[in-house]
C-alpha positions in Angstrom: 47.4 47.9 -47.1 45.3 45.3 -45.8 47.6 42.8 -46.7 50.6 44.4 -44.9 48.5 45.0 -41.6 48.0 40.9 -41.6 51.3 40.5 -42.0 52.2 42.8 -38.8 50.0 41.1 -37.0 51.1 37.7 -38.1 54.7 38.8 -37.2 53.6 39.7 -33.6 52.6 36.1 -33.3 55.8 35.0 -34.5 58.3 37.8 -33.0 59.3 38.4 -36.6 58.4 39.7 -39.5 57.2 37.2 -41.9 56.5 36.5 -45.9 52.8 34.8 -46.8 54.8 31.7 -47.9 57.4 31.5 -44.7 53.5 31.6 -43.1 52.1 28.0 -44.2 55.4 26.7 -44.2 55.5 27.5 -40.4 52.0 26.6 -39.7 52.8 23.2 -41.3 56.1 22.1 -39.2 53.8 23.2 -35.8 51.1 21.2 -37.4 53.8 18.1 -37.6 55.1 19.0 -34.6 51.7 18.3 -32.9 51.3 22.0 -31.6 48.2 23.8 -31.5 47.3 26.8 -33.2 46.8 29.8 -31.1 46.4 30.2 -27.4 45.6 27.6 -25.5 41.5 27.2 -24.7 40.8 27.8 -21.3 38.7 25.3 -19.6 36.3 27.6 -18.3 34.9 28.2 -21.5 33.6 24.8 -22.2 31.3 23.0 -19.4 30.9 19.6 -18.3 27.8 17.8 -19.4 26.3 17.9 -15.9 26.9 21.4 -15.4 25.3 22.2 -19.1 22.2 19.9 -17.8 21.9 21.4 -14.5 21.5 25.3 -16.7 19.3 23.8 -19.3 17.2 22.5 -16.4 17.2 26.0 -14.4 16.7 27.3 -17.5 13.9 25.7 -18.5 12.2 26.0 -14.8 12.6 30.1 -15.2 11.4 29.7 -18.4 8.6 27.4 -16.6 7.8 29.6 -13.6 7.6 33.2 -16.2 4.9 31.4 -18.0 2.7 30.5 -15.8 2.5 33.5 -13.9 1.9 35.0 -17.5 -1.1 32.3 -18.0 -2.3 32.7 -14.4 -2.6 36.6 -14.8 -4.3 36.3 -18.1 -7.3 33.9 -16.2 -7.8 36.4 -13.6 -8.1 39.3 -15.8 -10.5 36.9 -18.8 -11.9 34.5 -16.7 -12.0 34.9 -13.3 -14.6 32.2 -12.0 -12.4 30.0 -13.7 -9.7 31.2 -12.1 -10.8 30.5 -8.6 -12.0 26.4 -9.6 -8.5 26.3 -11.1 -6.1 27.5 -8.2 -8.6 25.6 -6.0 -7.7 22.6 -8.8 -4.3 23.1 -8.2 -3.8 23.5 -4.5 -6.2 20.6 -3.9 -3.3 18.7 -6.0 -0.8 19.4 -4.1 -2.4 18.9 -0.5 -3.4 15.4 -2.0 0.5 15.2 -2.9 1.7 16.3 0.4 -1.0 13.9 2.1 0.3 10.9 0.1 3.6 12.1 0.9 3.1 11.9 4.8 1.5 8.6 4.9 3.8 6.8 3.0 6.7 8.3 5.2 4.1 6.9 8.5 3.6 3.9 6.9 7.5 3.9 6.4 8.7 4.1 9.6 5.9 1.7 11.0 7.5 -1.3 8.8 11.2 -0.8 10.0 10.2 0.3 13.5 7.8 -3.0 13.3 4.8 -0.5 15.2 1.3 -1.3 14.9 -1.5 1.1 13.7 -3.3 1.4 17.3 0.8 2.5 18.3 0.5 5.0 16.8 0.6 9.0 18.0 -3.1 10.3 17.2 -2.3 12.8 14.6 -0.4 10.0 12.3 -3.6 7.6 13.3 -5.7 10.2 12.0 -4.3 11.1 8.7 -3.6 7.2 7.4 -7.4 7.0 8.6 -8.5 10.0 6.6 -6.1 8.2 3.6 -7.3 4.7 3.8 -11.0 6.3 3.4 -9.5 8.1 0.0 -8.0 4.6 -1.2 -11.5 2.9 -0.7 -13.6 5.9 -2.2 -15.0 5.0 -5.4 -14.9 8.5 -7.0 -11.6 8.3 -8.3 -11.9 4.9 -9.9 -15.0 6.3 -11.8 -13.3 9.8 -13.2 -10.5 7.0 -14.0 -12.7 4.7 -16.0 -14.4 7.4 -18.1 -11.1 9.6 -18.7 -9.8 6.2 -20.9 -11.2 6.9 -24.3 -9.7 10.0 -26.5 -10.9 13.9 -25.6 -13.0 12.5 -22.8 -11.0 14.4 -20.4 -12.9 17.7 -21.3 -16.3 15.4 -20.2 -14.3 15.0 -16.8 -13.5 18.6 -16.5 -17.2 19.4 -17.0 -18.7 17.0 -14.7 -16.1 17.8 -11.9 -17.4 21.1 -12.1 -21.0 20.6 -12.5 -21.4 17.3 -9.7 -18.3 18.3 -7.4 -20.0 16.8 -4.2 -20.5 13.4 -6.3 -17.3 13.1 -8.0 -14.1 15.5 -6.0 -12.9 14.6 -2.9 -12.6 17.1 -0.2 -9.1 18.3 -1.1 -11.1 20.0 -4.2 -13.8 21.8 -2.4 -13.9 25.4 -1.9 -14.3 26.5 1.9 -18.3 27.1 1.1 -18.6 23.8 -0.7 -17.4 22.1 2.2 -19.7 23.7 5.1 -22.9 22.6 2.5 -21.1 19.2 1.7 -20.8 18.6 5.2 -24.1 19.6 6.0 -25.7 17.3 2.9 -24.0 14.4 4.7 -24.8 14.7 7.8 -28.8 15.0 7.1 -28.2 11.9 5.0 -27.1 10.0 8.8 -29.6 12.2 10.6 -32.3 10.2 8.9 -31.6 7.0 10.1 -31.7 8.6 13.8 -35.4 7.9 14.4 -35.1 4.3 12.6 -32.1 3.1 14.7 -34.4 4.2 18.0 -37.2 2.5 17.1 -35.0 -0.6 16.6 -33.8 -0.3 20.3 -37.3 0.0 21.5 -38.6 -2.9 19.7 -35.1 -5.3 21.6 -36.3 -4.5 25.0 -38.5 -7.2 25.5 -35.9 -9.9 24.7 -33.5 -8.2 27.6 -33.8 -10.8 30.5 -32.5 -8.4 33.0 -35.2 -5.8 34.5 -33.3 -3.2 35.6 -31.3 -3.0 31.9 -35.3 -2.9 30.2 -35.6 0.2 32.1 -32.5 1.7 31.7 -32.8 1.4 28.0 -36.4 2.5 27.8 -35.9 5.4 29.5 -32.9 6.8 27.5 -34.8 6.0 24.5 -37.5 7.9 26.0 -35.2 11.2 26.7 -33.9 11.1 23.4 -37.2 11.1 21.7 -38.3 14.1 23.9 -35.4 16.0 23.0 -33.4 15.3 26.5 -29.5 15.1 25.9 -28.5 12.2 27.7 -26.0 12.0 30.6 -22.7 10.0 30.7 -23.6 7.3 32.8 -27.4 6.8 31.2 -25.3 5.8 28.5 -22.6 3.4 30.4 -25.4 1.9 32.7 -26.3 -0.1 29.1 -22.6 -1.7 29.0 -23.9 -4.6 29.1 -27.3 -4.7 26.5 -24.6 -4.4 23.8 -22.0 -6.7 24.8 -24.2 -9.7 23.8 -27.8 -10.5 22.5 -29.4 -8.8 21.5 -27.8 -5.5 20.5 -24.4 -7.3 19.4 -22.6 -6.1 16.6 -23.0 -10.0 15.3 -27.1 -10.2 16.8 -28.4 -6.5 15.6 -31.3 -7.9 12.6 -30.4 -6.7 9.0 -32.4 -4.1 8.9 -30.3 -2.5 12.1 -27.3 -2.7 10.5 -28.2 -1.2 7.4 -29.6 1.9 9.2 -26.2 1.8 11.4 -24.3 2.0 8.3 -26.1 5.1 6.7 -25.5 6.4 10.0 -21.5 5.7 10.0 -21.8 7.4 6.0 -21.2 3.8 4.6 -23.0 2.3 1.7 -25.9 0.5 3.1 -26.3 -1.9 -0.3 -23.9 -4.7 1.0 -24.8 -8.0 2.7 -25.5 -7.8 6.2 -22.0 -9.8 6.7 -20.3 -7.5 5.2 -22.3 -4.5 6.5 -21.4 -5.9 9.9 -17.6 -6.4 9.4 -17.2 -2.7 7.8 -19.2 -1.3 10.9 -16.7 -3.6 13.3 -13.5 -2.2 11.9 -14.8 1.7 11.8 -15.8 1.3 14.7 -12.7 0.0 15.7 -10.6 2.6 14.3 -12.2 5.3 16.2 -11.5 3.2 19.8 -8.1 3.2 19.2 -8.4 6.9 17.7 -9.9 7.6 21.2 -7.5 6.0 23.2 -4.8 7.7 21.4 -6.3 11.3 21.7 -7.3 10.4 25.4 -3.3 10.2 25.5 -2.8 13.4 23.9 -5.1 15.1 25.5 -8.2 17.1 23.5 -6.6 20.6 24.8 -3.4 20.0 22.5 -5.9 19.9 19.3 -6.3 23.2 17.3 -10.2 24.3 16.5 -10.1 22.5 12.8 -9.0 19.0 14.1 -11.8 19.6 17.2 -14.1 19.8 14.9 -13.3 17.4 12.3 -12.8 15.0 15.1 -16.5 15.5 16.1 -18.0 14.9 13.2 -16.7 11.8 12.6 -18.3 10.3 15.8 -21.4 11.8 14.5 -21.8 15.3 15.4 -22.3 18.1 12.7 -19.6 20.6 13.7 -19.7 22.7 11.1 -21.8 25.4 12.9 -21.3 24.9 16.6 -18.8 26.9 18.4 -15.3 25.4 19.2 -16.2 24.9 23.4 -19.2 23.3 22.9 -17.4 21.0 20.1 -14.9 20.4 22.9 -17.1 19.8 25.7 -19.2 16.9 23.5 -15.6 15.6 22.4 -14.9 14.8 26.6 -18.1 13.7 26.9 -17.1 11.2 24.7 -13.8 10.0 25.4 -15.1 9.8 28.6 -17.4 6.9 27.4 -15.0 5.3 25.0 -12.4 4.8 27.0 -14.6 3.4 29.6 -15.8 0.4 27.1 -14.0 -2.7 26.6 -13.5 -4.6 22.5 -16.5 -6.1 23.6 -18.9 -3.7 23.9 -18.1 -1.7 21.0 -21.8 -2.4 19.9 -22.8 0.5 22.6 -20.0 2.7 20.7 -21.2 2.4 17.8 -24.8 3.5 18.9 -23.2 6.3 20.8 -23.0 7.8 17.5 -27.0 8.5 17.5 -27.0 8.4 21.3 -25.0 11.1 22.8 -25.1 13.7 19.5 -29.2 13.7 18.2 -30.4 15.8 20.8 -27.0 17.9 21.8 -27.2 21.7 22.0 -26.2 23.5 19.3 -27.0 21.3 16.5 -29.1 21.7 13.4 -32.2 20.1 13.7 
């Protein structure tokens, strides 16, 4: 029975009944004949190889994507202080991504647009500032080095989390970490405060002019009595810091380290090249305040306020947003006033205009 139900069915095919042996017979003259057996394949059910590549790839994202929100649900439930240094790990790795991203589109159009850093809007000034300072830190160079031999990666892991201040940069800090980080900093600078005063004090008898020896005694005086000095205290002194004495190229040694642990920079260098890193910082922010002078300090949102006073010297982190604004004004007002050649008196501003200003942490 079997056998006659293939049959049928092989007659169908054929639109006759057939015999087994007719069968082959048949099968071998289409064979010759160079027709196929059965139907013809439809195309659809075979892909191209760029289509198969493109599902293996969504495929394997899916796949991807399913697993770790598995693996990220397991942490939370098992380990949930690990949890919260990990997705801190991981955003921190992509806002690093997305900053490299930007500046290399910045630096980008600057080389076919043939524009100059100090060209620059103030926001795109800012971030290849804030980038340049991440190429030059040392931090990742040293996790680098010691991440070489085999397995030390899990010695990485554990001194990134037990020395994160020393060894992350701030796209790895949590929110907390970065209000005490910022803090630590800025009462490593506030140190030097007294030391750079003193230095001024001990200059004033090699002024020539009279009426500059009084000026600058009497604003060293207010600041060491706790007076917040006014805007043109400050500009009366143009000229002290143009030339000698209190040139960037005339300040002693001793001045320029205490400068530099002021500015946050290493303070272990050789007064040369103490003195050329404290030129071009200081140098940077001029043309950072010319730029936000263009701008305008209304257009800036309360984070890049504050992060914009604290680089000129001012601990932000726990004064309110009007104040931060008012001290900003106070000094662009200055900066914009000075010319390349008395950036000296800049650079001083850093002590002068934000030791004694309301608000800060003393």
């Amino acid at each position: 029975m079997a056998l006659s139900r293939v049959c049928w069915a092989r007659s169908a095919v054929w639109g006759s009944a057939v015999t087994p042996g007719h069968f082959f017979t048949r099968r071998l003259q289409l064979g010759r004949s160079g027709l196929a057996w059965g139907a013809p394949r439809s195309s659809k059910l075979h892909l191209s190889p760029k289509a198969d590549v493109k599902n293996l790839m969504s495929y394997v994202v899916t796949k991807t994507k399913a697993f770790n929100g598995k693996y990220h649900r397991f942490l939370g439930r098992h380990f949930p202080r690990f949890y919260v240094l990990y997705t801190i790990f991981m955003k921190g790795l992509q806002m690093l991504w997305a900053d490299a991203k930007k500046a290399r589109r910045i630096k980008t159009n600057m080389w076919k647009h043939n524009i100059k850093f100090h060209q620059l809007p103030y926001r795109e000034m800012e971030h290849l500032r804030q980038v340049i300072i991440f190429n030059q830190d040392l931090k990742c160079l040293f996790l680098g080095i010691i991440s070489i031999p085999p397995f030390a990666n899990y010695l990485v892991f554990l001194l990134m989390y037990l020395f994160p201040r020393q060894l992350l940069i701030r796209h790895f800090w949590t929110p907390k970490q970065q209000t005490d980080f910022l803090d630590i900093y800025h009462a490593f600078r506030k140190q030097s405060h007294p030391e750079i005063i003193s230095y001024l004090e001990k200059v004033i008898p090699l002024i020539s002019d009279a009426g500059l020896r009084w000026h600058l005694t009497d604003l060293c005086t207010k600041i060491q009595r706790g007076t917040h000095p006014a805007i043109h205290d400050i500009l009366a002194l143009r000229e002290c810091f143009s030339n000698h004495p209190l040139g960037v190229n005339q300040l002693q040694a001793l001045h320029v380290k205490a400068l530099s642990r002021a500015m946050l920079l290493t303070s272990y260098l050789p007064p040369p090249l103490l003195r050329h890193r404290l030129k071009t910082r200081t140098t940077v922010i001029h043309q950072l305040d010319k730029a936000l002078a263009k701008l305008g300090i209304g257009q800036l949102t309360a984070q890049e306020v504050k992060s914009a006073c604290y680089l000129r010297g001012l601990n932000s982190t726990h004064i309110g947003e009007d104040r931060c604004r008012t001290w900003l004004g106070e000094w662009l007002q200055i900066s914009c006033s000075l010319k390349e050649t008395e950036l000296s008196l800049l650079l001083h501003n850093v002590v002068l205009l934000s030791t004694n200003y309301l608000g800060t942490r003393r």
